[in-house]
N, CA, C and O atoms as a GROMACS GRO file, in nm:
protein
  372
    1UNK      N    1  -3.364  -0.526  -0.800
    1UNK     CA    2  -3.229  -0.579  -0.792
    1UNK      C    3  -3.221  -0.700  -0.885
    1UNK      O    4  -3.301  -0.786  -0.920
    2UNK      N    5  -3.089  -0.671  -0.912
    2UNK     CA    6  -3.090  -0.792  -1.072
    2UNK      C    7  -2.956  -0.922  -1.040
    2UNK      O    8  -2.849  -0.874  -1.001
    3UNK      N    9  -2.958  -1.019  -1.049
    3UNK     CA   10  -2.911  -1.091  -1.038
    3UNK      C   11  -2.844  -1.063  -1.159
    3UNK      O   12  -2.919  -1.044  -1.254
    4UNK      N   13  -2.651  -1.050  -1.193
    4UNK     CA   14  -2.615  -1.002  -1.253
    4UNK      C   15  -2.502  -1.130  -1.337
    4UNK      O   16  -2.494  -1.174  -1.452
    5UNK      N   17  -2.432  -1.155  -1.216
    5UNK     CA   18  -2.328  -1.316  -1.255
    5UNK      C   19  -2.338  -1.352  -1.178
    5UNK      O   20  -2.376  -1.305  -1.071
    6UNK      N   21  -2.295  -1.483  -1.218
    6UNK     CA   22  -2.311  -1.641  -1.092
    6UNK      C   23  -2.220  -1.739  -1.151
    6UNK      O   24  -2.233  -1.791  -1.262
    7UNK      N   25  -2.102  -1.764  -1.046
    7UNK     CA   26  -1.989  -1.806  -1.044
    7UNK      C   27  -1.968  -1.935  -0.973
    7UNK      O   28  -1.944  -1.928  -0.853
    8UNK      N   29  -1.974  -2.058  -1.033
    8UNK     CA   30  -1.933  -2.157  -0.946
    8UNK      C   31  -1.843  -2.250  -0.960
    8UNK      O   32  -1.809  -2.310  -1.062
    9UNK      N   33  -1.790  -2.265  -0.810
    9UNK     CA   34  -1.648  -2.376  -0.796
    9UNK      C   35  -1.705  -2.505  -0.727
    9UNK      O   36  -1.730  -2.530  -0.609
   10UNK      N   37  -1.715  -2.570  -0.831
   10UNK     CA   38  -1.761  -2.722  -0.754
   10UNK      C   39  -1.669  -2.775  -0.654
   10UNK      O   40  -1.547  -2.756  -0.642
   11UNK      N   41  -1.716  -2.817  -0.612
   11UNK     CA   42  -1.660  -2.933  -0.489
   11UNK      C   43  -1.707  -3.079  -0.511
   11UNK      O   44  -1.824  -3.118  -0.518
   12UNK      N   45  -1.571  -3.167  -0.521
   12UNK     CA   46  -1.653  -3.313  -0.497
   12UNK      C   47  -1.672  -3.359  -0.338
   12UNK      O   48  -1.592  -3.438  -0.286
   13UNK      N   49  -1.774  -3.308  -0.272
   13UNK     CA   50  -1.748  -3.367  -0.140
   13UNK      C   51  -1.900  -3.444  -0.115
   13UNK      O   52  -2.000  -3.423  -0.184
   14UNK      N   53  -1.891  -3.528  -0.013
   14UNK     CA   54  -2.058  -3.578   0.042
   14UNK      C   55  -2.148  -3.461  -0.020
   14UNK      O   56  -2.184  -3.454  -0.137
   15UNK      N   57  -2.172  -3.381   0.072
   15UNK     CA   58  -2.279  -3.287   0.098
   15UNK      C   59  -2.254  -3.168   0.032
   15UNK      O   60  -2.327  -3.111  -0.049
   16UNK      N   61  -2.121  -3.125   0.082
   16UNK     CA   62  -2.106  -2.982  -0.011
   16UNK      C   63  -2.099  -3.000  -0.206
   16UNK      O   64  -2.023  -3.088  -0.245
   17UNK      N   65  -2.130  -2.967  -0.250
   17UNK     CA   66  -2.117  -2.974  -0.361
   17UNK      C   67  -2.055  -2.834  -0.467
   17UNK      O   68  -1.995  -2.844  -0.574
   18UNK      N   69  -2.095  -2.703  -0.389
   18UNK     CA   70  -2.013  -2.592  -0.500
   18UNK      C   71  -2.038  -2.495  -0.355
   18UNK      O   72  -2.101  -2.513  -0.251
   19UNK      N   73  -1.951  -2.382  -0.412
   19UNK     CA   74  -1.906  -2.260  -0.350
   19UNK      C   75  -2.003  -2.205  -0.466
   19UNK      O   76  -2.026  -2.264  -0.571
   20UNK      N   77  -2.060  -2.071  -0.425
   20UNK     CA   78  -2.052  -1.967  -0.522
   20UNK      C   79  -2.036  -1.863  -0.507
   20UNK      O   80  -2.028  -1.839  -0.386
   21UNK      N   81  -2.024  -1.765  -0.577
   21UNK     CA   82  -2.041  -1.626  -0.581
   21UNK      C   83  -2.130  -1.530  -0.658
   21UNK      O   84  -2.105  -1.500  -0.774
   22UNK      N   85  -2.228  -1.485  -0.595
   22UNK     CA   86  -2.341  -1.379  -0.647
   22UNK      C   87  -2.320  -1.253  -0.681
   22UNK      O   88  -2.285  -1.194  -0.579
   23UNK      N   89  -2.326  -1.158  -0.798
   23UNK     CA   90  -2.320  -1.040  -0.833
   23UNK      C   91  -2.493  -0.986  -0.852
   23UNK      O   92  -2.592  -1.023  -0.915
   24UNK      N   93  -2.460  -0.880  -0.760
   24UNK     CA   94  -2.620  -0.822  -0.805
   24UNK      C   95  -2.588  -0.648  -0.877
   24UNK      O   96  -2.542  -0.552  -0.814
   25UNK      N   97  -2.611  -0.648  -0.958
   25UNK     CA   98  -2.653  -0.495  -1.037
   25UNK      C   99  -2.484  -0.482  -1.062
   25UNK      O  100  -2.424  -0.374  -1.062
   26UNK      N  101  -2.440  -0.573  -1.075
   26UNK     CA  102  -2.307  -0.546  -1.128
   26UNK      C  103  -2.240  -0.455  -1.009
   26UNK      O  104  -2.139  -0.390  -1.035
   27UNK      N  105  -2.285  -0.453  -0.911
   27UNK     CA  106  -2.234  -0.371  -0.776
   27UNK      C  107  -2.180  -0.434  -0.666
   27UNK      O  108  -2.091  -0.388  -0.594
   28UNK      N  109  -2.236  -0.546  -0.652
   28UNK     CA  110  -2.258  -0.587  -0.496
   28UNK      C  111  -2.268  -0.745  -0.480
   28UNK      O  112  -2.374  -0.806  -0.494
   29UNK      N  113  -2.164  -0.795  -0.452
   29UNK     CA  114  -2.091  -0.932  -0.503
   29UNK      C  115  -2.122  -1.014  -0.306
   29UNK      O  116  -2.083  -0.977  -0.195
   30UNK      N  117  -2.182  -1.097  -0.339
   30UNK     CA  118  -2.229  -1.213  -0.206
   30UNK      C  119  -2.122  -1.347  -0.284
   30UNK      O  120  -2.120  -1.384  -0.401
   31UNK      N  121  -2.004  -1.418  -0.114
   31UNK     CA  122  -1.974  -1.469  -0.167
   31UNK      C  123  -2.008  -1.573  -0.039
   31UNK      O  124  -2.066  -1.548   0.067
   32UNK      N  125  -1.954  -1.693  -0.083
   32UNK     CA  126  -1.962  -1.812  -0.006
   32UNK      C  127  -2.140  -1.855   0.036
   32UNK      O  128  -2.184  -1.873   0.150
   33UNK      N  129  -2.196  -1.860  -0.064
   33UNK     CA  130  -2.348  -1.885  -0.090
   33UNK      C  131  -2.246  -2.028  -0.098
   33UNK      O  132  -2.124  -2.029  -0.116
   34UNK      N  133  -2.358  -2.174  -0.076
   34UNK     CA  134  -2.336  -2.297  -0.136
   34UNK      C  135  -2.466  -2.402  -0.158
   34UNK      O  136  -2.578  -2.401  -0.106
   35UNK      N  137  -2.405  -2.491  -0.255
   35UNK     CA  138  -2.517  -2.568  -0.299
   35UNK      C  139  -2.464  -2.714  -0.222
   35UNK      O  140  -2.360  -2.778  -0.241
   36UNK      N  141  -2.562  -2.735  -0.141
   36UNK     CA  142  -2.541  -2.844  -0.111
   36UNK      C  143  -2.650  -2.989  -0.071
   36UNK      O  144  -2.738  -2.965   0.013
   37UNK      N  145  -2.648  -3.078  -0.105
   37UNK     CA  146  -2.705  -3.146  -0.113
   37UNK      C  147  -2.769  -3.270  -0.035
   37UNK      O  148  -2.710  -3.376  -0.018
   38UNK      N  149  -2.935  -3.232   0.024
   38UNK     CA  150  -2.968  -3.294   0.111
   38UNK      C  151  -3.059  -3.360   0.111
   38UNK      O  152  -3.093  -3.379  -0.006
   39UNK      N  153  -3.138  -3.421   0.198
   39UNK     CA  154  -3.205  -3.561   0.188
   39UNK      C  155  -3.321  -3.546   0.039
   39UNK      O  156  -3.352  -3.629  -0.047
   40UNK      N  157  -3.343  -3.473   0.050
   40UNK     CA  158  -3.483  -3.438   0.001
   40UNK      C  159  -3.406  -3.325  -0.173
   40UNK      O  160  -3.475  -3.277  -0.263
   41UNK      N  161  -3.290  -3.321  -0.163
   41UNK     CA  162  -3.208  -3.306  -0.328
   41UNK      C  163  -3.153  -3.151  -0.289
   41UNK      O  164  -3.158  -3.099  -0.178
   42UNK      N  165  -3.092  -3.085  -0.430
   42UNK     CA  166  -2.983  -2.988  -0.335
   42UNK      C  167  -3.063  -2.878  -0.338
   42UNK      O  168  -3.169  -2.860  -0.398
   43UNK      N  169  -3.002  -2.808  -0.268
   43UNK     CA  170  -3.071  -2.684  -0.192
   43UNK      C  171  -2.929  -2.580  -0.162
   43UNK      O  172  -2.812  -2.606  -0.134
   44UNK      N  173  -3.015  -2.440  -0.185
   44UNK     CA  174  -2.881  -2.349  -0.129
   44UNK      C  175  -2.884  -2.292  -0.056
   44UNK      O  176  -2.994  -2.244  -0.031
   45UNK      N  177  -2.778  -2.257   0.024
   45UNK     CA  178  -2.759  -2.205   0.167
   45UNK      C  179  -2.677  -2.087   0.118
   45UNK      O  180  -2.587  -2.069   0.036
   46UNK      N  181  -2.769  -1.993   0.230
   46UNK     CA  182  -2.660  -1.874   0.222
   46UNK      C  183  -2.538  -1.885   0.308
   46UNK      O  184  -2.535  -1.963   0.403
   47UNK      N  185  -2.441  -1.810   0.276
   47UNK     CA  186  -2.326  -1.786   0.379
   47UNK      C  187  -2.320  -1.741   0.536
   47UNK      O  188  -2.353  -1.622   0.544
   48UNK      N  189  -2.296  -1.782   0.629
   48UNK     CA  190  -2.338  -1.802   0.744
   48UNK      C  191  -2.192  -1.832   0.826
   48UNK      O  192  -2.101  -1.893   0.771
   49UNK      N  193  -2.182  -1.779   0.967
   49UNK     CA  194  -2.140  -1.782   1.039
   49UNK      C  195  -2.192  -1.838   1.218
   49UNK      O  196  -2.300  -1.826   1.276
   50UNK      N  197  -2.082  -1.888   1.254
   50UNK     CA  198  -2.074  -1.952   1.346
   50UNK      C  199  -2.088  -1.880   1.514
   50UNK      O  200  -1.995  -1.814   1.561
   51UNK      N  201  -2.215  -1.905   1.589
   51UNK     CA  202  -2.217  -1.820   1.672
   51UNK      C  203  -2.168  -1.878   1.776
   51UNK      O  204  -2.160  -2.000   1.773
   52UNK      N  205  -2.122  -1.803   1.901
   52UNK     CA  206  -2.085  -1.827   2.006
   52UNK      C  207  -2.152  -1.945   2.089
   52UNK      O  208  -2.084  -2.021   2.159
   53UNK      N  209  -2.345  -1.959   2.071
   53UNK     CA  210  -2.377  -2.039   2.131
   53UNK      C  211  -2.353  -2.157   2.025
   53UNK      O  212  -2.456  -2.222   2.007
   54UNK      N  213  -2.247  -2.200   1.952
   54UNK     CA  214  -2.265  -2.284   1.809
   54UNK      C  215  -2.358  -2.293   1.679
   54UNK      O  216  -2.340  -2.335   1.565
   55UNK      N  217  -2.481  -2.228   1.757
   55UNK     CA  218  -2.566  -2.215   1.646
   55UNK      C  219  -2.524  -2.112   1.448
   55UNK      O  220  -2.445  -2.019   1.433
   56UNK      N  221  -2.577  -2.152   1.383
   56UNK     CA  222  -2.527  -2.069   1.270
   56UNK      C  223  -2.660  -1.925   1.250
   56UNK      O  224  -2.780  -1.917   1.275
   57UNK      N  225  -2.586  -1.858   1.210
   57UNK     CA  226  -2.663  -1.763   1.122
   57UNK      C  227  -2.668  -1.706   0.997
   57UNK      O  228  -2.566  -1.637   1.011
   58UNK      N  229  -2.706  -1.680   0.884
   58UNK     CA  230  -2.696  -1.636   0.794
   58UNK      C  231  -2.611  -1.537   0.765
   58UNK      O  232  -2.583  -1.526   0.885
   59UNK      N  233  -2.536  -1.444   0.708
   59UNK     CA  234  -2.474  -1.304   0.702
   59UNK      C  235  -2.541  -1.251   0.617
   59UNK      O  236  -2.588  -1.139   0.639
   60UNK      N  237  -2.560  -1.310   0.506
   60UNK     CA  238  -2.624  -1.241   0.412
   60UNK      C  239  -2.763  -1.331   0.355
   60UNK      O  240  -2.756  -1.453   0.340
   61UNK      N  241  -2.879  -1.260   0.328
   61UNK     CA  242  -2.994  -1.350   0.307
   61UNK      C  243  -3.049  -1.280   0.207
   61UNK      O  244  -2.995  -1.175   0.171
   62UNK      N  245  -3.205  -1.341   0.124
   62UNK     CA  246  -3.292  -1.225   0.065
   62UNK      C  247  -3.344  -1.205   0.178
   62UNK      O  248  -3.288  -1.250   0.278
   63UNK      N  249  -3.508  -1.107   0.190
   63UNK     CA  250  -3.575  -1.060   0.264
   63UNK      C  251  -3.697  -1.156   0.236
   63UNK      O  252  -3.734  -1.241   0.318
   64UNK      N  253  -3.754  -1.136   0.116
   64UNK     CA  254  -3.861  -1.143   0.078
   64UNK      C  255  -3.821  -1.277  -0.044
   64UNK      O  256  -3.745  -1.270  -0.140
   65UNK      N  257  -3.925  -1.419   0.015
   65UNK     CA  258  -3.932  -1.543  -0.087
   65UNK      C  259  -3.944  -1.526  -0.244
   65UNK      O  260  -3.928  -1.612  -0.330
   66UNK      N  261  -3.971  -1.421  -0.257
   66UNK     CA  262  -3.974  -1.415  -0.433
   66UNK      C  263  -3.810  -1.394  -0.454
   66UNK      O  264  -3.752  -1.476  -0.525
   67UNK      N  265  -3.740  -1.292  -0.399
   67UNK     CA  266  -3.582  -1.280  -0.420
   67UNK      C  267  -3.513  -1.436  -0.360
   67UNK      O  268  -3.399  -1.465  -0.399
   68UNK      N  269  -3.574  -1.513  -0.283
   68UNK     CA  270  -3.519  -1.601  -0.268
   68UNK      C  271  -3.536  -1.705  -0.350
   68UNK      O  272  -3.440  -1.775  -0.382
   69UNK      N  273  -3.667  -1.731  -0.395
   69UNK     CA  274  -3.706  -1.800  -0.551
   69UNK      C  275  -3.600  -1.744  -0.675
   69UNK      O  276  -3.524  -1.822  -0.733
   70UNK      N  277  -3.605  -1.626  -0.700
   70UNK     CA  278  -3.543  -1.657  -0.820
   70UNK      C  279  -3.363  -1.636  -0.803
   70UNK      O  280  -3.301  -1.658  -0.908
   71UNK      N  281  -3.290  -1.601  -0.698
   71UNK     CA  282  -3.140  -1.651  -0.641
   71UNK      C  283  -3.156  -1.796  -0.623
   71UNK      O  284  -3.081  -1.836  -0.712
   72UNK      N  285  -3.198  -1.890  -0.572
   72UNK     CA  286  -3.236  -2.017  -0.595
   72UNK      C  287  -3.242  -2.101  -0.744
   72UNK      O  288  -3.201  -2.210  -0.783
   73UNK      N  289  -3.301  -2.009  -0.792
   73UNK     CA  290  -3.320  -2.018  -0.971
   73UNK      C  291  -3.204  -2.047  -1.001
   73UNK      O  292  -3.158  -2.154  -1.043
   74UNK      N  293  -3.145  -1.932  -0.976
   74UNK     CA  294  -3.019  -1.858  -1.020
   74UNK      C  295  -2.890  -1.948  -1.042
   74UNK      O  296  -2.830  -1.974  -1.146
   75UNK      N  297  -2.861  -1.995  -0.881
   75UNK     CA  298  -2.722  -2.093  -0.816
   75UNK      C  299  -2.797  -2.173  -0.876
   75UNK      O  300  -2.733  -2.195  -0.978
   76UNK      N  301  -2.887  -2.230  -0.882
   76UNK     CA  302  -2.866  -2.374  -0.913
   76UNK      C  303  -2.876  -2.442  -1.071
   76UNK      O  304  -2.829  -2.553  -1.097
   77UNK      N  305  -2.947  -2.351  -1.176
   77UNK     CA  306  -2.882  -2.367  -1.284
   77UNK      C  307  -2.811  -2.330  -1.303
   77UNK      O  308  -2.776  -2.398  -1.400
   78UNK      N  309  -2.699  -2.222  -1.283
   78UNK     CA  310  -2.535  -2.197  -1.269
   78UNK      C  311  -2.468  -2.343  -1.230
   78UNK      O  312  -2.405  -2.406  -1.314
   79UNK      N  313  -2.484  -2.383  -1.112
   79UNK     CA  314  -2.490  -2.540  -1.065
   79UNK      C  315  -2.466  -2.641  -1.148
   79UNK      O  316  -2.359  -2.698  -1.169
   80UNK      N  317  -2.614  -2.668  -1.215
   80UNK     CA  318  -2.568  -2.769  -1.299
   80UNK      C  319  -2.503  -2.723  -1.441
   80UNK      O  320  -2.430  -2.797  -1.508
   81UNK      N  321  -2.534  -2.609  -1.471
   81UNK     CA  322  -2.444  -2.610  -1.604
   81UNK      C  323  -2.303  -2.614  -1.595
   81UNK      O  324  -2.224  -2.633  -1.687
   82UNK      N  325  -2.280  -2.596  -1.476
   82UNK     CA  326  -2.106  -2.607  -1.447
   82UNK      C  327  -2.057  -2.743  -1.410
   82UNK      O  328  -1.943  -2.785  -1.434
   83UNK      N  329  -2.138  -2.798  -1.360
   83UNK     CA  330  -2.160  -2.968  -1.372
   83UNK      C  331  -2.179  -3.032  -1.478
   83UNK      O  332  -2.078  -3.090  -1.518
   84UNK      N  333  -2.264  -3.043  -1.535
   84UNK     CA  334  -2.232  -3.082  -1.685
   84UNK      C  335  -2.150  -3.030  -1.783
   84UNK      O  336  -2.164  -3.071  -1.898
   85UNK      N  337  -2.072  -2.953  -1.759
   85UNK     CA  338  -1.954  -2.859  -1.827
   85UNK      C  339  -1.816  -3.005  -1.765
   85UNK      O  340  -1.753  -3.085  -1.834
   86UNK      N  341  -1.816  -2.987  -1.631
   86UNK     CA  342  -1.719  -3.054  -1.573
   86UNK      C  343  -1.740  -3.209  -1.651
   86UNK      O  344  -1.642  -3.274  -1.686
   87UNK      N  345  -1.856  -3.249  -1.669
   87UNK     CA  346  -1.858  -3.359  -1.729
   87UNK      C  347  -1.800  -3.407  -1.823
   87UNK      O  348  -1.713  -3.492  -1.840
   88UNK      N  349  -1.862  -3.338  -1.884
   88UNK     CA  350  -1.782  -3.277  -2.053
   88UNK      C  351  -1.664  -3.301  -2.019
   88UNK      O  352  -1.604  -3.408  -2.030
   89UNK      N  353  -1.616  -3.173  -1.964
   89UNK     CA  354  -1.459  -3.194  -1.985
   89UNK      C  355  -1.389  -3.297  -1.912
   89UNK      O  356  -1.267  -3.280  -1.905
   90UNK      N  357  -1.443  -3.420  -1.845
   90UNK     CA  358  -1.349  -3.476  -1.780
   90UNK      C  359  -1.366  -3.601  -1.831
   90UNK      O  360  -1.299  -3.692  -1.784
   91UNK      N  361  -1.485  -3.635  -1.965
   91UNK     CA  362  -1.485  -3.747  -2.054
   91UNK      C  363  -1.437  -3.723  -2.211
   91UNK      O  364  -1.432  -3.794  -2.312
   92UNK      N  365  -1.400  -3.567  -2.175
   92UNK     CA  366  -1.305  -3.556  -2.325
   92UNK      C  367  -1.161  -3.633  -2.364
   92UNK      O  368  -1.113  -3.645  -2.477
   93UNK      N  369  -1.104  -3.684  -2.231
   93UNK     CA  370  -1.013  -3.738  -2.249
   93UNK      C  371  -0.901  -3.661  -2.275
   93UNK      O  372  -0.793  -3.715  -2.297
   0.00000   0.00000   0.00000
């Protein structure tokens, strides 16, 4: 499975920092992945829902740490290049 596009909408907030959206094999689109940023620097969370006992769960995850290494890869230089893009454009004047 191929990590295909990676789409991100920053957020200026505390913690949250971007939305994204994952395409794999040009088929099969994961959305509301986010990068957000915590004690120890940012990190991404998959999309997750809210359970009855409050606790969260994932909806969508990898299986296996190597697919999660390189989706990790993935969002987060998507991440910053869209961050330093925003930079760019918001000291172009």
């Amino acid at each position: 499975m191929e990590i295909t596009d990676v789409r991100v909408s920053l957020r200026d907030e505390d913690k949250l920092k971007a939305f994204v959206t994952v395409t794999f094999d040009d088929c099969f689109v994961v959305r509301g992945v986010k990068v957000i940023a915590g004690h120890q620097g940012l990190f991404v969370a998959m999309p997750s829902r809210r359970k009855a006992d409050g606790e969260f769960q994932d909806v969508a995850h990898p299986i296996h740490q190597g697919m999660r290494d390189r989706l990790e890869k993935a969002v987060l230089a998507a991440y910053h290049l869209a961050a330093e893009e925003h930079s760019l454009d918001s000291t172009a004047g």
